[in-house]
C-alpha positions in Angstrom: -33.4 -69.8 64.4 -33.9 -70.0 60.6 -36.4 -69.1 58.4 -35.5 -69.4 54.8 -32.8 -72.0 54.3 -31.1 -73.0 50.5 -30.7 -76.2 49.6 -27.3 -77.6 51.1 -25.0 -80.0 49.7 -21.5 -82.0 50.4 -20.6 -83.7 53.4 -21.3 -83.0 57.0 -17.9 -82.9 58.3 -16.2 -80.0 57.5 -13.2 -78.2 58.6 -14.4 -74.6 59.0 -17.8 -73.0 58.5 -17.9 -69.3 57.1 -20.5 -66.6 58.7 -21.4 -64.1 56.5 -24.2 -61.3 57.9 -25.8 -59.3 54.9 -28.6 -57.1 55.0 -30.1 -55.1 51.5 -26.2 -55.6 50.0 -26.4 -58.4 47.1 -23.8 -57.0 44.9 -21.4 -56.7 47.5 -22.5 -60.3 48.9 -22.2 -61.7 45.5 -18.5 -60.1 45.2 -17.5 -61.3 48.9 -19.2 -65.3 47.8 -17.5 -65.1 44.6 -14.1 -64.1 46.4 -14.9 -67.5 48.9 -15.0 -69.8 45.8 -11.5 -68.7 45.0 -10.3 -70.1 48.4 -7.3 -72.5 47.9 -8.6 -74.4 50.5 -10.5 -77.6 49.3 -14.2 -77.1 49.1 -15.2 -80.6 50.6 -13.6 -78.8 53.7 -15.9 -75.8 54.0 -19.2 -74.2 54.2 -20.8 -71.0 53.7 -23.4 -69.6 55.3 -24.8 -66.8 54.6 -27.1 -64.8 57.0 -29.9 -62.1 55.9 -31.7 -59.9 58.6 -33.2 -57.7 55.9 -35.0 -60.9 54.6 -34.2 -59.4 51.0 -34.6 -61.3 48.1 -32.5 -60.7 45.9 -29.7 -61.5 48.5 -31.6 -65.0 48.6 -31.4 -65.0 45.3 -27.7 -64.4 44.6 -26.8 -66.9 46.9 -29.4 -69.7 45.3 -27.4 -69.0 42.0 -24.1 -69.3 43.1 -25.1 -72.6 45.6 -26.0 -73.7 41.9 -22.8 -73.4 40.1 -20.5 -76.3 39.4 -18.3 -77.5 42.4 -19.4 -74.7 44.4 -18.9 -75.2 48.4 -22.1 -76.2 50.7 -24.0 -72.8 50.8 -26.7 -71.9 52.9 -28.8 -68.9 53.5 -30.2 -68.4 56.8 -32.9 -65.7 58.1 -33.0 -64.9 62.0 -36.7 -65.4 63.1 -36.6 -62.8 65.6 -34.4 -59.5 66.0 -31.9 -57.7 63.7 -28.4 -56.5 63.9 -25.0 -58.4 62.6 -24.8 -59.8 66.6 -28.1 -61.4 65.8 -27.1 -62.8 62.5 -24.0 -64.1 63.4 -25.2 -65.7 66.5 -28.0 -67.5 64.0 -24.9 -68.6 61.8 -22.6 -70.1 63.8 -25.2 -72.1 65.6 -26.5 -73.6 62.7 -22.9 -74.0 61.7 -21.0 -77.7 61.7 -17.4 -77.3 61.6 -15.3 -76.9 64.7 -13.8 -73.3 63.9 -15.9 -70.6 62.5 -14.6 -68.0 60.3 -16.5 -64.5 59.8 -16.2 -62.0 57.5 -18.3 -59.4 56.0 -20.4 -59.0 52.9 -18.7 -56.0 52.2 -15.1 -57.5 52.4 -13.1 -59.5 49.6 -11.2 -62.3 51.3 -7.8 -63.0 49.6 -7.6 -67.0 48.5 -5.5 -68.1 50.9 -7.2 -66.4 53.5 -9.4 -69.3 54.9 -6.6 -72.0 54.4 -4.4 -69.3 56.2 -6.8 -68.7 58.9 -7.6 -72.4 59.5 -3.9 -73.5 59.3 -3.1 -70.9 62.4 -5.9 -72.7 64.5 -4.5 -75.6 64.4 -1.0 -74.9 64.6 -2.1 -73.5 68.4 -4.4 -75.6 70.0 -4.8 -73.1 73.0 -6.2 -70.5 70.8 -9.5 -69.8 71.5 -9.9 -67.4 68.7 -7.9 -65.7 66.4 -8.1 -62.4 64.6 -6.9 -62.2 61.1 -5.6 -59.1 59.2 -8.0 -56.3 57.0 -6.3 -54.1 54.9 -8.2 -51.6 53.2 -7.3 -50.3 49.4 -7.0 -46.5 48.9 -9.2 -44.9 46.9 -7.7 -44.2 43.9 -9.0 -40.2 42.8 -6.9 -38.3 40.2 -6.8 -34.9 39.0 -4.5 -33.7 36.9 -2.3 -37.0 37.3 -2.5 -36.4 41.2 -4.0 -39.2 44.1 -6.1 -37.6 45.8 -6.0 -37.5 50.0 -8.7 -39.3 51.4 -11.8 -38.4 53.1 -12.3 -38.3 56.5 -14.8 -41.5 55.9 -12.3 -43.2 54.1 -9.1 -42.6 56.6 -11.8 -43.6 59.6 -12.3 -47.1 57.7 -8.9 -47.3 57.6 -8.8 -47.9 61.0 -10.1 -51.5 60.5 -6.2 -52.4 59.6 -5.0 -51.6 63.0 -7.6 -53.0 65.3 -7.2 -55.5 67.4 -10.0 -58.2 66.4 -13.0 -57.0 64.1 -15.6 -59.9 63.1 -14.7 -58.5 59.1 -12.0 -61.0 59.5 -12.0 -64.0 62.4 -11.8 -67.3 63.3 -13.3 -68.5 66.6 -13.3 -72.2 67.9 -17.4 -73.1 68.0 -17.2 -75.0 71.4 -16.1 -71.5 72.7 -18.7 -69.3 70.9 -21.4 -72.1 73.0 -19.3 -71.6 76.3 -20.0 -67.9 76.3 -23.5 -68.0 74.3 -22.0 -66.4 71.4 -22.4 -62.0 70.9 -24.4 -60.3 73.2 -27.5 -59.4 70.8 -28.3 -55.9 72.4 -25.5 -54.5 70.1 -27.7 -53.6 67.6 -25.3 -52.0 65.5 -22.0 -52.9 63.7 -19.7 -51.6 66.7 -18.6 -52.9 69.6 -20.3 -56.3 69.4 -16.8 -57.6 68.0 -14.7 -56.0 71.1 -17.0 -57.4 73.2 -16.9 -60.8 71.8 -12.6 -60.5 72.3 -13.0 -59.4 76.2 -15.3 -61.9 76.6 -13.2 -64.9 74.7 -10.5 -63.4 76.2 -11.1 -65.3 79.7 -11.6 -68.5 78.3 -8.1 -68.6 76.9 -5.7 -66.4 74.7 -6.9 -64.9 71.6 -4.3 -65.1 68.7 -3.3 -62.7 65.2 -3.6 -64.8 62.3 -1.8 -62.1 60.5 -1.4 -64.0 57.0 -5.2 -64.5 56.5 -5.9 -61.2 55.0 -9.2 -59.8 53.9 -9.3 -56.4 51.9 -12.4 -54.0 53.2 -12.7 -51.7 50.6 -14.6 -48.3 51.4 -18.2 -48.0 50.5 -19.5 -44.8 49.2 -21.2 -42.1 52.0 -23.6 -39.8 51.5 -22.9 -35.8 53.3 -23.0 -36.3 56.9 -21.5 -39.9 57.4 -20.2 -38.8 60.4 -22.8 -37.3 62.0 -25.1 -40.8 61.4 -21.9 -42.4 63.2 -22.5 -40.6 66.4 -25.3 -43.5 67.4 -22.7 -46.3 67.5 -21.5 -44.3 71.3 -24.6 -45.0 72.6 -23.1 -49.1 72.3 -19.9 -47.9 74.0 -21.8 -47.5 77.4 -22.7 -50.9 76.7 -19.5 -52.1 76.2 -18.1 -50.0 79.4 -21.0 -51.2 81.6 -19.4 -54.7 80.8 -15.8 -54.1 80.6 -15.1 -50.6 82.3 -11.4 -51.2 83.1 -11.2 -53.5 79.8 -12.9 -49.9 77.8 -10.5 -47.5 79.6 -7.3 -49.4 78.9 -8.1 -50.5 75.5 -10.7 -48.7 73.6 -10.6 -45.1 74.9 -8.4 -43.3 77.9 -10.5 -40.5 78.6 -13.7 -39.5 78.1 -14.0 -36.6 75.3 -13.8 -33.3 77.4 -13.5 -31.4 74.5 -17.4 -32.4 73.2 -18.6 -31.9 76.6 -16.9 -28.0 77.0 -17.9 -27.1 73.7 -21.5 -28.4 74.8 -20.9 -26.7 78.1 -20.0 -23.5 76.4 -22.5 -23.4 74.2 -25.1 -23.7 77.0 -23.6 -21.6 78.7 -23.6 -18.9 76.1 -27.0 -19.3 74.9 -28.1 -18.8 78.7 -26.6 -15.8 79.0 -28.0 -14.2 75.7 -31.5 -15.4 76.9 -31.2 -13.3 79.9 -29.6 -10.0 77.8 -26.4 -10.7 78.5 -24.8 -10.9 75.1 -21.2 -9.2 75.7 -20.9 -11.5 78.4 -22.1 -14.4 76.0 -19.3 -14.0 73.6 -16.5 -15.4 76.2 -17.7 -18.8 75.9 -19.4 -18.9 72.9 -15.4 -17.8 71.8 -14.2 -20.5 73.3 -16.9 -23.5 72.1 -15.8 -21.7 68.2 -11.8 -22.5 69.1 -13.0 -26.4 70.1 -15.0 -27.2 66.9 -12.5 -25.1 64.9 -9.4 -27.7 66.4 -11.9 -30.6 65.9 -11.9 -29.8 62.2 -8.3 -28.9 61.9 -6.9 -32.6 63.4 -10.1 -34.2 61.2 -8.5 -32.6 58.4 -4.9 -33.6 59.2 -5.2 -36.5 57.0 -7.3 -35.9 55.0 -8.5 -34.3 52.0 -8.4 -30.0 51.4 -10.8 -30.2 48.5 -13.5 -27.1 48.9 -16.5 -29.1 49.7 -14.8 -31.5 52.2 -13.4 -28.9 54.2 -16.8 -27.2 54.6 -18.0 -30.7 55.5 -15.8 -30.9 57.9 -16.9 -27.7 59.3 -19.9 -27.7 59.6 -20.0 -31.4 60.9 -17.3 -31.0 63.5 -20.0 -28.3 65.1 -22.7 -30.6 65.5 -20.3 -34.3 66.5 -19.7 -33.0 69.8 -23.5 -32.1 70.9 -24.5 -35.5 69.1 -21.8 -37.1 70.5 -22.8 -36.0 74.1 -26.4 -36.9 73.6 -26.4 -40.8 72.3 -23.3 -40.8 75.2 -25.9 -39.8 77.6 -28.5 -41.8 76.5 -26.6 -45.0 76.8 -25.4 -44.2 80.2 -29.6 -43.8 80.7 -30.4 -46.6 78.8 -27.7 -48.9 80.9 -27.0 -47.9 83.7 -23.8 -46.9 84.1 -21.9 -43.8 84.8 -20.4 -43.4 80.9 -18.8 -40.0 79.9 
């Protein structure tokens, strides 16, 4: 599974074996590694390993540099031979991993020293865990003008939603006989979503899955470009994987009801543009009205929250008019591309 490998030292019985994926990041890697040294835990206890699907080296290496320094913890850095994607990664670290429990983070995510200790200390304390899911909190970004904070973004409030999932791979700790029972994450997640909620439902049957609540990570927001949310809209197109595999699981857990709303304002827009085509264009304006008073209430709850700066409301505009017909598509796509009847 491993192509590149840095030289390893300490002993071979360890405690816990970290799983970091990384791909193109090593200033963010090198900020999460140096956060790991920190850990209160004893470093005969753990290992790192440190897993690069982008083959970059300058991720290599960061990580050859820091394996180097005095009384750091047995580091490794892994690449996957075939295949890309953090499901891929992590499947390629936790096999090559020795410890009984893996832990997995991020690179982007700054574990707090206890956090491993923490983390390890709830996994033992209940033997009938199978897994357990820490806790991410995620720092505002601190803007000021004229001695004002800033709202956030619409970006940043969505990352805040990492604090209030139920298990997220930026922050967990899963027993390694049980990642073997159920062969790990399912590699077809190709993309950072869903892989994680899969792993849970999956986990899930083998036994219960516990909150490790006082092993905290902090995920701090990373800087978007224009448009973040638009690039987003591909991760659905993993959510008809995940409700091909867990239908009832999705509906109860992950999302009620489809999004109607995307699919009239798609509807209505159709709908509209038919009618114009064929010279009807008084009649058009009914539901080309309506598909206006949709995107218009998408933008107004996106804004809720969030910031009332000039340029991020018009962002929010002009984005909220194009989520729902990108939405719809990658939606329909994965319903193709699976096989399952996914709205």
């Amino acid at each position: 599974m491993t192509a590149v490998e840095a030289p390893a030292g300490g002993p071979r019985h360890l405690d816990v074996s970290i799983v970091i994926p990384t791909c193109g990041r090593p200033q963010l890697l090198e900020r999460c590694l140096m956060a790991l040294l920190a850990q209160t835990l004893a470093r005969e206890r753990f290992e790192i390993i440190v897993v690069d699907d982008g083959h970059d080296s300058r991720c290599r290496d960061r990580v050859h540099a820091i394996a180097a320094l005095e009384g750091a913890p047995r580091l490794r850095y892994l690449c996957p031979i075939r295949g890309k994607g953090p499901a891929v990664a992590r499947n390629c670290g936790w096999r090559a991993a020795t410890a009984p429990v893996v832990a997995f983070t991020d690179d982007d995510t700054r574990p707090e020293t206890g956090w491993l200790r923490l983390g390890l200390t709830a996994m033992v304390r209940h033997p009938e865990w199978v897994a357990a899911s820490g806790r991410v909190r995620v720092p505002p970004v601190t803007r000021r003008r004229r001695g004002v904070h800033r709202a956030p973004t619409d970006h940043e409030w969505m990352t805040r939603g990492l604090e209030t999932a139920e298990f997220v791979t930026a922050n967990a700790f899963v027993r390694r006989a049980a990642l073997a029972t159920i062969d790990g994450f399912d590699e077809r997640f190709r993309r950072p979503w869903r892989e994680d909620s899969d792993l849970q439902f999956r986990l899930e049957t083998l036994g219960p899955v516990g909150h490790a609540t006082r092993a905290l990570v902090w995920h701090p927001v990373r800087p978007e470009r224009w448009g973040v949310s638009l690039r987003q809209q591909r991760n659905v197109f993993f959510d008809a994987l995940l409700y091909r595999k867990h239908p009832a699981l999705y509906r109860s857990r992950i999302r009620r009801v489809p999004p109607w709303d995307y699919y009239a304002i798609v509807a209505s827009t159709l709908v509209a543009a038919a009618m114009a085509g064929t010279g009807l264009i008084g009649a058009a304006t009914m539901p080309m009205a309506g598909a206006l008073v949709l995107v218009l209430r998408l933008a107004a709850q996106r804004l809720l929250h969030t910031s009332r700066a000039p340029a991020h409301v018009a962002e929010m505009l002009c984005t909220s008019a194009a989520i729902p017909f990108l939405s719809v598509y990658w939606r329909l796509r994965g319903a193709w591309h699976f096989r399952t009847p996914f709205l």
